[in-house]
C-alpha positions as CSV (number, residue, x, y, z in Angstrom):
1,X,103.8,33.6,152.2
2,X,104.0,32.3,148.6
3,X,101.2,32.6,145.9
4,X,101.0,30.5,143.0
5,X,99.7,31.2,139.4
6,X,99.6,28.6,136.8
7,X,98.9,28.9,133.4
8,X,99.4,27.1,130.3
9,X,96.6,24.7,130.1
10,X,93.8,23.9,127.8
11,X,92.3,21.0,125.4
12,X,94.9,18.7,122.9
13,X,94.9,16.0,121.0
14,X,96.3,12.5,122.0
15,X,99.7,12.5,121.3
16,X,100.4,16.4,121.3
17,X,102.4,18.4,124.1
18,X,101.5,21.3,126.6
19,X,103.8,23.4,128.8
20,X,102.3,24.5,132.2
21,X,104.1,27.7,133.9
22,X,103.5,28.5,138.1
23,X,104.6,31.8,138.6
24,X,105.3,32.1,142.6
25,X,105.4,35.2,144.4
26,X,106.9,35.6,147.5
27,X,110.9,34.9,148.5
28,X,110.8,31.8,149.6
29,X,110.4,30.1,146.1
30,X,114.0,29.7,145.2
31,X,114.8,27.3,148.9
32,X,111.2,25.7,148.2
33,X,110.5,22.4,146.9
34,X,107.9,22.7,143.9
35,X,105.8,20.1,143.2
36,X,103.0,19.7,140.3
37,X,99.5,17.6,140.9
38,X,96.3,16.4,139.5
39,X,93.0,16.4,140.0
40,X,90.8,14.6,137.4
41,X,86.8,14.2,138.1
42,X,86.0,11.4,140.7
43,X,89.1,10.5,141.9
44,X,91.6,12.0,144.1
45,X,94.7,14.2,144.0
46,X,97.5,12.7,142.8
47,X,101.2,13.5,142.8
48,X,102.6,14.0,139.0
49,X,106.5,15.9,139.9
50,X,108.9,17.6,141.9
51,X,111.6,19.6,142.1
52,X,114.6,20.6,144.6
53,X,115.2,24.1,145.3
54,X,118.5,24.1,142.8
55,X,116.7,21.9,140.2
56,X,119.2,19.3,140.2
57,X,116.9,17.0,142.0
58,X,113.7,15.6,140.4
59,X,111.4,13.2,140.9
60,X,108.1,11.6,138.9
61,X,105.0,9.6,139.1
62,X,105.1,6.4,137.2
63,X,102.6,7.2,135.0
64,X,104.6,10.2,133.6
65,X,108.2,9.5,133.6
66,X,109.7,9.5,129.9
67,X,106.6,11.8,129.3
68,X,106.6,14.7,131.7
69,X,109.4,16.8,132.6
70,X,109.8,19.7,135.5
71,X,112.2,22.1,135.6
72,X,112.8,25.3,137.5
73,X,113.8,29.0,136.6
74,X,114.7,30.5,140.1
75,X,115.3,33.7,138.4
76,X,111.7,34.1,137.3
77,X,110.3,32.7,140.6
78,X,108.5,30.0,137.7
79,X,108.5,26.4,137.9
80,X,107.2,24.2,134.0
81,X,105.6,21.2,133.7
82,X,106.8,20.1,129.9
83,X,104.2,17.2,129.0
84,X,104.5,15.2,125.9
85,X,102.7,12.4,124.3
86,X,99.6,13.5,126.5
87,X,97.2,11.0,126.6
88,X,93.3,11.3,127.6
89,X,94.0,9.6,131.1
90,X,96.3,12.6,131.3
91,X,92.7,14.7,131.3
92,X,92.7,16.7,134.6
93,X,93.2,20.0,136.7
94,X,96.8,20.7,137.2
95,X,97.5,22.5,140.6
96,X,101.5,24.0,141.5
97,X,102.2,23.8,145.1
98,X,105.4,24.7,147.2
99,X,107.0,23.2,150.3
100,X,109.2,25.9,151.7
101,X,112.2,25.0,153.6
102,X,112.1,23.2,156.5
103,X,108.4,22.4,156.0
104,X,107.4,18.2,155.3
105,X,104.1,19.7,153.4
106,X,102.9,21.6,150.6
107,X,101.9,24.8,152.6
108,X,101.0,26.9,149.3
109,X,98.6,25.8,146.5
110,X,98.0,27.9,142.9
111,X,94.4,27.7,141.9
112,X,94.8,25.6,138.8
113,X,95.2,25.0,135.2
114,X,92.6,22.7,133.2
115,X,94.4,20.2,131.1
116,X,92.2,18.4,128.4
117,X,93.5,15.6,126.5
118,X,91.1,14.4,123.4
119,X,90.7,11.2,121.9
């Protein structure tokens, strides 16, 4: 069992950066894939990043590579999402989830972070 916890959100301007934090619990997080979605109103939930178990391996949407950036401390059972250059299409609910090993889903889900990107 794994529970997620992000944090880190809130409302900034176009152009400015926010860092969002999942704090896992439960020892599976360090051989789990992490991955980071969104949510914004009306539309669907999208991929935005993942991450390997070591870190070494990461992967992006289109719409945020050069922007976003995930990364990994398995020592603090926390996976970041660095954003930069946040635009207002950016606006949505950011939501952690894990794929443990040997799984081919995200079993565990945080509760997630609102991210709010003004014009």
């Amino acid at each position: 069992q794994v529970q997620l916890v992000e944090s880190g959100g809130g409302l900034v301007q176009t152009g400015g950066s926010l860092r969002l934090s999942c704090a896992a619990s439960g020892r599976t997080f360090s051989s789990s894939v992490m991955g980071w979605f969104r949510q914004a109103p009306g539309k669907e939930r999208e991929f935005v990043a993942s991450i390997n178990w070591s870190g070494r391996s990461t992967y992006g949407a289109d719409s945020v590579k050069g922007r976003f950036t995930i990364s990994r401390d398995n020592a603090k059972n926390t996976v970041y999402l660095q954003m930069n250059s946040l635009k207002p299409e950016d606006t949505a609910v950011y939501y952690c989830a894990a794929s443990p090993r040997g799984s081919t889903t995200y079993n565990y889900w945080g509760q997630g972070t609102q991210v709010t990107v003004s014009s």
